[in-house]
C-alpha positions in Angstrom: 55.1 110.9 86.1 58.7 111.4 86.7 60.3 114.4 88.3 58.6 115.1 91.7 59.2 118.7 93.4 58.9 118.1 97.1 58.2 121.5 99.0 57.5 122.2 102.8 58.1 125.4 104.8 58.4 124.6 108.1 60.8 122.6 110.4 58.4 120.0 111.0 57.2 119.9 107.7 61.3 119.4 106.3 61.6 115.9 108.3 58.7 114.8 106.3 59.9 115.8 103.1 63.2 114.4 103.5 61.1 110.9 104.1 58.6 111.5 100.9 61.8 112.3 99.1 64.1 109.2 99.9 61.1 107.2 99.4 60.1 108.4 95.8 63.5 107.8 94.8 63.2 104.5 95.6 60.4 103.9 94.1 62.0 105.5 90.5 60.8 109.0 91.0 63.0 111.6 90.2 62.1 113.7 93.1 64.3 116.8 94.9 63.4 118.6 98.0 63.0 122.4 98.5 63.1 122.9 102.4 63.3 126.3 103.9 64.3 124.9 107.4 67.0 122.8 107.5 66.8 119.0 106.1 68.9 116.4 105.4 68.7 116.1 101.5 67.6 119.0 99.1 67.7 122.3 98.6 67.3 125.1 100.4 65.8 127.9 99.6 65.3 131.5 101.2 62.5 134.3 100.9 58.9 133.2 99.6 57.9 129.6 98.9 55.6 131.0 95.8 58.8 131.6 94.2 59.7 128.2 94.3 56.2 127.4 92.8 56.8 129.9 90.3 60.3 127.8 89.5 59.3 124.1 89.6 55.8 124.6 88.4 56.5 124.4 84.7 59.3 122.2 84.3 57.9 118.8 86.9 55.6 116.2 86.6 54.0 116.8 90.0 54.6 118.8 93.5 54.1 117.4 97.2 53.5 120.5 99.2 54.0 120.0 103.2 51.8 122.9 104.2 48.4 124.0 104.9 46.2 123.3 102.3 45.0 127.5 102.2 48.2 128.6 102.2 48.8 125.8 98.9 45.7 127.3 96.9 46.6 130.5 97.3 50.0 130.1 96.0 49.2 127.8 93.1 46.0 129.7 92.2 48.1 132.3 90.0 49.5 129.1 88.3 46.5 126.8 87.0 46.0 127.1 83.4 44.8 123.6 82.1 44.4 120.1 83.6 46.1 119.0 80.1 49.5 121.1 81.3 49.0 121.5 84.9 51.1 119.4 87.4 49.6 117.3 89.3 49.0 118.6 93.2 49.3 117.0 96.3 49.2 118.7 99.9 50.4 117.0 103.0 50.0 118.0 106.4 53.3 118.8 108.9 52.0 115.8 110.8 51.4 113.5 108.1 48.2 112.9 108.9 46.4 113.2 105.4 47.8 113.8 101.6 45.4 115.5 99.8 45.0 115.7 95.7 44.6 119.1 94.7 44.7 119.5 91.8 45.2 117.6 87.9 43.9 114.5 89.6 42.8 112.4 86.9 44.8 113.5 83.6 47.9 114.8 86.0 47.8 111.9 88.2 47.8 113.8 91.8 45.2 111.0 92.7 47.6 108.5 92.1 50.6 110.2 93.6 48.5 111.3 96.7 47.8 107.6 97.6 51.4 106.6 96.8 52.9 109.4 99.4 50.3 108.3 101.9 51.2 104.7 101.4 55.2 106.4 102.2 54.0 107.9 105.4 51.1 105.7 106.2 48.7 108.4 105.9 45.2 108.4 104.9 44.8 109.3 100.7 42.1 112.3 100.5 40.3 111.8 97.2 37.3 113.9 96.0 37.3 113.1 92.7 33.4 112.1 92.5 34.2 109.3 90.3 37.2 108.5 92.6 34.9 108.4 95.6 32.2 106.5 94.2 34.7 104.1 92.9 33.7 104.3 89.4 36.6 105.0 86.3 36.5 108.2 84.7 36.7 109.2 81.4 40.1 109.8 81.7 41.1 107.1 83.4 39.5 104.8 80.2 41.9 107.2 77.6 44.7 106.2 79.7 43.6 102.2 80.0 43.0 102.2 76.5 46.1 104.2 75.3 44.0 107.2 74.0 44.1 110.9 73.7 41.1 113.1 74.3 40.1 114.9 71.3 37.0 117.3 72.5 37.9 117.7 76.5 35.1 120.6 76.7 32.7 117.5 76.9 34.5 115.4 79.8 32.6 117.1 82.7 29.1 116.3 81.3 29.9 113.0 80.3 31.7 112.6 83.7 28.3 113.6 85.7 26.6 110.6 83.4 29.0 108.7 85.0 28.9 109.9 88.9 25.0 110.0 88.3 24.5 105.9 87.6 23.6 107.4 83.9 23.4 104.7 80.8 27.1 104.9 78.9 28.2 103.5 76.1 31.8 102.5 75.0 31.6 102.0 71.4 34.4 101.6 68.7 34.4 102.8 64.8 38.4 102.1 64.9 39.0 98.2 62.6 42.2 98.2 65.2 41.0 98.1 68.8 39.9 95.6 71.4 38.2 96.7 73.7 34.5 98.1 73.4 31.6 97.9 71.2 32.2 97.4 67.6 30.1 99.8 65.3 30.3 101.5 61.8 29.4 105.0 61.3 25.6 104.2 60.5 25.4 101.8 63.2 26.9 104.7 65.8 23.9 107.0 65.5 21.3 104.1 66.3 23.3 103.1 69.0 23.4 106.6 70.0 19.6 105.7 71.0 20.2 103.2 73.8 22.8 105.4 75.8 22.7 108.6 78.0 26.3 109.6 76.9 28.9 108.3 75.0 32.4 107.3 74.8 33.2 107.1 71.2 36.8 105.0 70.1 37.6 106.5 66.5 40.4 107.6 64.3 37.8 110.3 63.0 35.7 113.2 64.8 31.9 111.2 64.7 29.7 113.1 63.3 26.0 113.6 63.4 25.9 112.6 67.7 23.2 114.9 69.7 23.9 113.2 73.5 27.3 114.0 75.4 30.0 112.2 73.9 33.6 112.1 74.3 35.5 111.1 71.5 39.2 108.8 72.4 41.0 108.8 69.3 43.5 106.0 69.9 47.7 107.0 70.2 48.7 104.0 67.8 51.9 103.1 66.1 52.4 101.7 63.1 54.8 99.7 61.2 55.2 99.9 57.0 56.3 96.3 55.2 57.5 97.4 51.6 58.7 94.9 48.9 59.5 96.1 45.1 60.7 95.0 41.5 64.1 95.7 41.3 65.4 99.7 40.1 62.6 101.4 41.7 63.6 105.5 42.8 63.3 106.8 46.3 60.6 109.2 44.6 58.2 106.4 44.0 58.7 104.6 47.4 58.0 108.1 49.0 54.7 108.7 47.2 53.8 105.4 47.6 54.1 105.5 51.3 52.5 108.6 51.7 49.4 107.2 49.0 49.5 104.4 51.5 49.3 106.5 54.8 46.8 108.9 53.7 44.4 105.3 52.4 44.6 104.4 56.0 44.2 107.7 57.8 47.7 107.9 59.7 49.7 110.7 59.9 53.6 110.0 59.1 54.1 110.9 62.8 52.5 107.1 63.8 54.9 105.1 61.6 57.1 103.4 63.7 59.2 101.9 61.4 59.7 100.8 57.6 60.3 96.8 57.6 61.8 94.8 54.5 64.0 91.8 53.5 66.3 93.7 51.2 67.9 96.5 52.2 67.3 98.7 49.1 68.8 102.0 48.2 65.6 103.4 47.4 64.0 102.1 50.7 67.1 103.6 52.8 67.1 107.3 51.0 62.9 107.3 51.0 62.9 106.6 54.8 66.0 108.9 55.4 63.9 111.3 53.4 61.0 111.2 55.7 62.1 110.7 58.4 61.4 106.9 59.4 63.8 104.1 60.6 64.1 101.4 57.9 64.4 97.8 59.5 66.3 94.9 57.3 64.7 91.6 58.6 66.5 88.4 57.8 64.7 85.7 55.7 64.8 82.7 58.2 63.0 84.8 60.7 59.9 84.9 58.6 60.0 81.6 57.3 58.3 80.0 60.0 56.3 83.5 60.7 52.1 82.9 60.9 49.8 85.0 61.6 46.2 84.6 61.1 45.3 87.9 59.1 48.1 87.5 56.4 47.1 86.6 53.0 47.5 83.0 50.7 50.8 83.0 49.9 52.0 84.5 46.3 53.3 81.8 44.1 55.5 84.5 42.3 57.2 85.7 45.6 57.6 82.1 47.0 59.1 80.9 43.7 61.9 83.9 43.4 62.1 85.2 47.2 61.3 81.7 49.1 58.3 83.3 50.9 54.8 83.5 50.9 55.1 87.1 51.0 57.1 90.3 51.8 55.0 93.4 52.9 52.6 92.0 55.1 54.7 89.6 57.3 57.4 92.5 58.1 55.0 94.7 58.7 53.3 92.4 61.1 56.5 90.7 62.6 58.4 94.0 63.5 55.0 95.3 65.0 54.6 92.4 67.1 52.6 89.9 68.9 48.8 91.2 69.2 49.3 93.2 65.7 46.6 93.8 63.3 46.7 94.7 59.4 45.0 98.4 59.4 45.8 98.1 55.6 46.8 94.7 53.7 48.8 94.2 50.9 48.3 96.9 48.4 50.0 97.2 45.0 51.1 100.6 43.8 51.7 100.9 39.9 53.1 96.9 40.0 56.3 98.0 41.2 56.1 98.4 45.0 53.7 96.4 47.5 52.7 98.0 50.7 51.4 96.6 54.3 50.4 98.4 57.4 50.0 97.0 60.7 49.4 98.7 64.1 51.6 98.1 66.9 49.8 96.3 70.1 48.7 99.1 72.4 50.5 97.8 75.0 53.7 97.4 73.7 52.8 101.2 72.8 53.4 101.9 76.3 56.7 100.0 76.4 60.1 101.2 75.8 63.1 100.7 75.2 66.3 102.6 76.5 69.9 102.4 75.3 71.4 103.9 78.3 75.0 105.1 78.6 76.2 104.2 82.6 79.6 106.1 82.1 83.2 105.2 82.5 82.9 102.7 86.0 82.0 104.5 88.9 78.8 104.8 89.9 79.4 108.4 90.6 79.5 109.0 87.2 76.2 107.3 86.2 73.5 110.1 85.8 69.7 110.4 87.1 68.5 110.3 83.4 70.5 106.9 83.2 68.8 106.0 86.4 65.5 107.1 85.9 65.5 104.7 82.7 67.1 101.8 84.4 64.3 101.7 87.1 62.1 102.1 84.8 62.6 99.0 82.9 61.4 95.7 83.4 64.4 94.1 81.8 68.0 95.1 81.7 70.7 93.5 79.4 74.2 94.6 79.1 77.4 93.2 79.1 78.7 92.0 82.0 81.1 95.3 83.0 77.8 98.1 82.4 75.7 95.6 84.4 78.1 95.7 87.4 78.2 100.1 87.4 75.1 99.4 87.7 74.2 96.4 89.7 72.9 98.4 93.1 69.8 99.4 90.5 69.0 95.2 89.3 67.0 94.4 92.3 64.1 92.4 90.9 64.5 92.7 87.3 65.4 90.4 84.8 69.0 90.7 84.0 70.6 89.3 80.6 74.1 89.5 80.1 75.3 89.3 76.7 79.0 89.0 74.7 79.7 90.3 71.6 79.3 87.1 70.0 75.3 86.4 71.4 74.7 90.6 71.0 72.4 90.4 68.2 70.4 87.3 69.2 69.9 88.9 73.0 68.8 92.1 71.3 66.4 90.5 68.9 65.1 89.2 72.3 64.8 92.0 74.0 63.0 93.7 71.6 60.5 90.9 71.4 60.0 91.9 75.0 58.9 95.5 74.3 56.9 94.1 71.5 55.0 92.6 74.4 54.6 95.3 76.6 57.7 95.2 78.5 59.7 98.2 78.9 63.6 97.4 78.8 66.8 98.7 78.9 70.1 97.7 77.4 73.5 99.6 79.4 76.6 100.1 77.7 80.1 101.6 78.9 80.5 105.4 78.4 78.2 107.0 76.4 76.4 104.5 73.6 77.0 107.0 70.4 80.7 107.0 70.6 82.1 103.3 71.9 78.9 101.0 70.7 77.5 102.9 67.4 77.8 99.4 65.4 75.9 97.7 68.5 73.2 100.3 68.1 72.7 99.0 64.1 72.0 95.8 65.7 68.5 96.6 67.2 65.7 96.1 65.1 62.9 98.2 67.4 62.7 101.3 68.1 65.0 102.8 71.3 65.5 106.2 72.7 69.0 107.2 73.8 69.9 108.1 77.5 73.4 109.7 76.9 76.4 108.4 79.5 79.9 110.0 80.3 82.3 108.6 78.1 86.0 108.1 79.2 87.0 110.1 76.7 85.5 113.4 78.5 87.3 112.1 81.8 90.6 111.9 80.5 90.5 114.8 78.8 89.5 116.4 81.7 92.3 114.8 83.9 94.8 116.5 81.1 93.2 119.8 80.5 92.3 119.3 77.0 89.7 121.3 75.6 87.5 118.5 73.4 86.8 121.2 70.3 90.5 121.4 69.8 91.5 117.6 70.4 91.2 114.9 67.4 89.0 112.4 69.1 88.8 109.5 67.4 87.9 105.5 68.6 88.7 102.3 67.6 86.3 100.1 68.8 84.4 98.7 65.5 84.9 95.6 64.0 85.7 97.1 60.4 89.4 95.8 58.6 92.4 96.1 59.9 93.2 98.6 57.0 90.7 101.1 57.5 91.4 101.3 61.2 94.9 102.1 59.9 94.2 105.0 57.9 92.8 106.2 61.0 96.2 106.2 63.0 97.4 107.8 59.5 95.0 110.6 60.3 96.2 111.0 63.9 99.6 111.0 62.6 98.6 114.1 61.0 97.1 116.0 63.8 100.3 115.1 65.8 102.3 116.9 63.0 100.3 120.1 63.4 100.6 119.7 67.2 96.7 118.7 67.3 96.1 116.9 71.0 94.8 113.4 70.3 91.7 111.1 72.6 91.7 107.6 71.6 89.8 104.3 72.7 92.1 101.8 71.7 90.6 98.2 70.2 90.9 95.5 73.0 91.4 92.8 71.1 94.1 93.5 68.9 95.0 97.3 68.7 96.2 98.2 72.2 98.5 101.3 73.2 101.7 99.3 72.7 101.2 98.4 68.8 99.4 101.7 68.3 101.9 103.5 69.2 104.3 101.2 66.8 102.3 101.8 64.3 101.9 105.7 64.6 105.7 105.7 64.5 106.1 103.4 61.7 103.6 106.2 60.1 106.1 108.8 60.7 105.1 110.2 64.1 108.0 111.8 66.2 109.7 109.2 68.6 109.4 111.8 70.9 105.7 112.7 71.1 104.2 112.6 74.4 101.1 109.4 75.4 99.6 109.2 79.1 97.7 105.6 79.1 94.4 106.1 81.8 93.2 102.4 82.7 90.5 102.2 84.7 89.1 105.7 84.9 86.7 106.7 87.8 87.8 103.4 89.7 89.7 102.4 92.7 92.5 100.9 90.5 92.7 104.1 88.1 96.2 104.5 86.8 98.1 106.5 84.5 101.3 106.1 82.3 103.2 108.5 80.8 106.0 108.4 78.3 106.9 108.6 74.9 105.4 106.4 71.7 109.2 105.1 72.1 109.4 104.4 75.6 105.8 103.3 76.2 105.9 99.8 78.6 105.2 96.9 77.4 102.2 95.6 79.3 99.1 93.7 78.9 96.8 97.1 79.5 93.2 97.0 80.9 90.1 96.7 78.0 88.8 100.1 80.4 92.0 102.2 78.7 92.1 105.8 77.1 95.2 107.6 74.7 96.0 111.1 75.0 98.6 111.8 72.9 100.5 114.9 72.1 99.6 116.4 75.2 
């Protein structure tokens, strides 16, 4: 649960949303207030507060209404369609007396949010959930424990009632890949069917052949692919032969996480580009001393020529991480290409990993997705100058700081963190798909990408240039000297045909003096204009213009932007 619509309609009513508001924000919520009287913080809105229902009701995670609890069901009544999509409800009184979940209380988590907001005003939590009441978990509550989705939802009242009612339930398992549970095959199920009431059945596949309530969890797993090959194999056969391999172990190509080898092989690269996986190269030394207790004797023939006991199993099972299983073990397809399948830990399921762009240096700049994500995370690595931008946001998490030169080893750790469950998130400077893309080849886990104001947008906003007409272009990459040369030969060009240029400049050893040298050596006109921004967004922010020619010669800030020809 993330974004949080907090609603009330009286004057009263507004002072406690403000609180619930600030407080949720606090906490990590992403939460905005819609006050009809005046408030502090929000927004206010005029005419019917069903029209603000009909807004939010789609597009947030949950609503805290500060009204009366008639007036709240009739206004959401024209709204409810499923407790799979609904939002979850809460209703608190002007004199914050009680929260009340309303609605989606155990799939949309208004149970949870209702005692959290009563916690904020030191309310009392109204629960009627019966198993809530009666303090006994719900089926739902078990799908989300055990990282599950609900496959046949028409059951969950009946088997709910078994539950309220003190009947006999069993938890039983027919998945090779789960902990928790009782372990049965499919002949075993129907005799164990025998000593239950109802049944919560753990399962890749719909059971069959069942007569008492059941609900069937089918479990949301990901997995990772090892592959090793003979030499010249095509991209066709390492497609069919991860598909031959998929469809063996009942996954979908939507649950591979990634595709893990020690060689970075065309074939491999162009299959996973082709289907759409992430293809992880793993260095030999980290496997060498790699155990696990499922993986198979070693192979003679792949310890003599590769100087391992094996390929496809131990990458499948290193990149997936500590707790992983084989779901399918080494398997040969036509002698050229070996296959291994491992499921990723459920927990580190749930984890996550953010690469989160905290813009130029002012924390004004730095957006709520970018928040959101850092509060979110357990860990949070950076170097040093993204971890200061943010640094109001650190409170009680671990913090690693990194340098170019330890990068790779501090992001190998990390993701050994989400691989354990923790959910983390590395900040970079501006936006992390312009100024860090070689950074972002460096992490060998999967990542989603929070995106970050780049310095690049600001300048060009403090010159008036319109980005779709500018060449935009960036020098921080660690590639030789002479490719990032035919670069400024390119922006020579665009200066010719009076093209505005945007340029990060390379701190180390390309900095606006010797660029602009260098564009003039390339034939650029003396004469063309170059503002120099250091330090945009912050209380030291400068600006220098003047000509390739006269340009001073300084030592510039590491935090500069180039706009030339402007």
């Amino acid at each position: 649960m993330k974004k949080i619509a907090v609603v009330s309609v009286s004057s009263p009513g507004a002072a406690v949303g403000d609180k619930i508001t600030q407080k949720l924000n606090e906490l990590g919520f992403f939460a905005h207030h819609y006050h009809k009287y005046e408030s502090g913080i929000g927004v206010s809105y005029k005419g019917s507060v069903s029209q603000v229902f009909k807004q939010v009701y789609k597009v947030v995670d949950g609503i805290v209404a500060i009204m009366a609890l008639g007036g709240l069901v009739r206004v959401i009544t024209p709204l409810l369609r499923s407790k799979l999509s609904d939002p979850a409800v809460v209703c608190v009184d002007d004199a914050a007396r009680f929260c009340i979940s309303v609605c989606s209380g155990h799939l949309g988590g208004a149970n949870e949010l209702a005692s959290i907001v009563a916690k904020i005003l030191g309310a009392t939590p109204v629960i009627t959930t019966a198993t809530d009441s009666l303090g006994k978990a719900s089926v739902e509550e078990m799908a989300e424990k055990f990282g599950c989705e609900i496959k046949n939802l028409g059951s969950l009242l009946e088997v709910n009632a078994a539950i309220v009612n003190g009947k006999k339930l069993g938890v039983v398992v027919l998945t090779p890949v789960f902990a928790q549970g009782e372990r049965v095959n499919e002949e075993q199920l129907l005799e164990k069917e025998k000593r239950y009431d109802a049944l919560v059945v753990i399962s890749d596949k719909e059971p069959k052949g069942l007569t008492k309530p059941y609900v069937w969890l089918k479990p949301k797993r990901k997995v990772v692919i090892g592959i090793g090959s003979v030499k010249g194999v095509s991209s066709d056969e390492v497609v069919k032969a991860i598909t031959q391999a998929l469809e063996k172990a009942g996954i979908s190509l939507s649950d591979v996480q990634a595709v893990a080898s020690i060689k970075e092989e065309n074939a491999f690269v162009e299959a996973c580009k082709r289907l759409g996986l992430r293809f992880v190269k793993l260095e030999k030394d980290s496997l060498k001393a790699f155990n696990h207790p499922e993986l198979s004797p070693p192979s003679e023939q792949v310890l003599k020529h590769v100087g391992l006991s094996g390929v496809a199993e131990p990458c499948a099972l290193y990149v997936a991480g500590e707790g992983s299983t084989l779901i399918l073990k080494k398997t040969k397809f036509w002698r050229r290409i070996t296959l291994a399948i491992a499921s990723v830990p459920i927990s580190a399921q749930s984890a996550k990993l953010f690469v989160v762009g905290v813009g130029p240096g002012s924390q004004e700049y730095l957006t709520d997705c970018a928040k959101r994500a850092i509060l979110d995370a357990k860990v949070v690595a950076g170097y040093a100058h993204p971890l200061r931008i943010v640094r109001h946001l650190l409170s009680g998490k671990v913090v690693l700081t990194f340098t170019i030169k330890d990068s790779k080893q501090k992001i190998e750790q990390i993701c050994q963190r989400v691989k354990q469950g923790e959910s983390c998130a590395i900040v970079l400077t501006g936006d992390a798909c312009f100024s860090e893309k070689e950074l972002l080849q460096k992490i060998p886990c999967d990542f989603e990408i929070i995106p970050g104001i780049s310095s690049i947008q600001v300048a060009a906003a403090r010159c008036g240039v319109s980005l779709d007409k500018a060449h935009v272009l960036t020098l921080h990459e660690s590639g030789e000297r002479e490719l990032l040369e035919q670069k400024l030969r390119e922006v020579v060009d665009s200066i010719k045909r009076s093209k505005p240029v945007l340029l990060l400049p390379r701190p180390y050893d390309l900095m606006p003096n010797e660029i602009a040298s260098l564009l003039i050596s390339f034939g650029a006109p003396k004469h063309t204009t170059v503002r120099v921004y250091e330090n945009l967004t912050l209380e030291n922010e400068t600006q220098t213009q003047a000509t390739l020619a006269s340009l001073p010669r300084k030592t510039y800030s590491d935090l500069t932007v180039m706009v030339i020809n402007v």
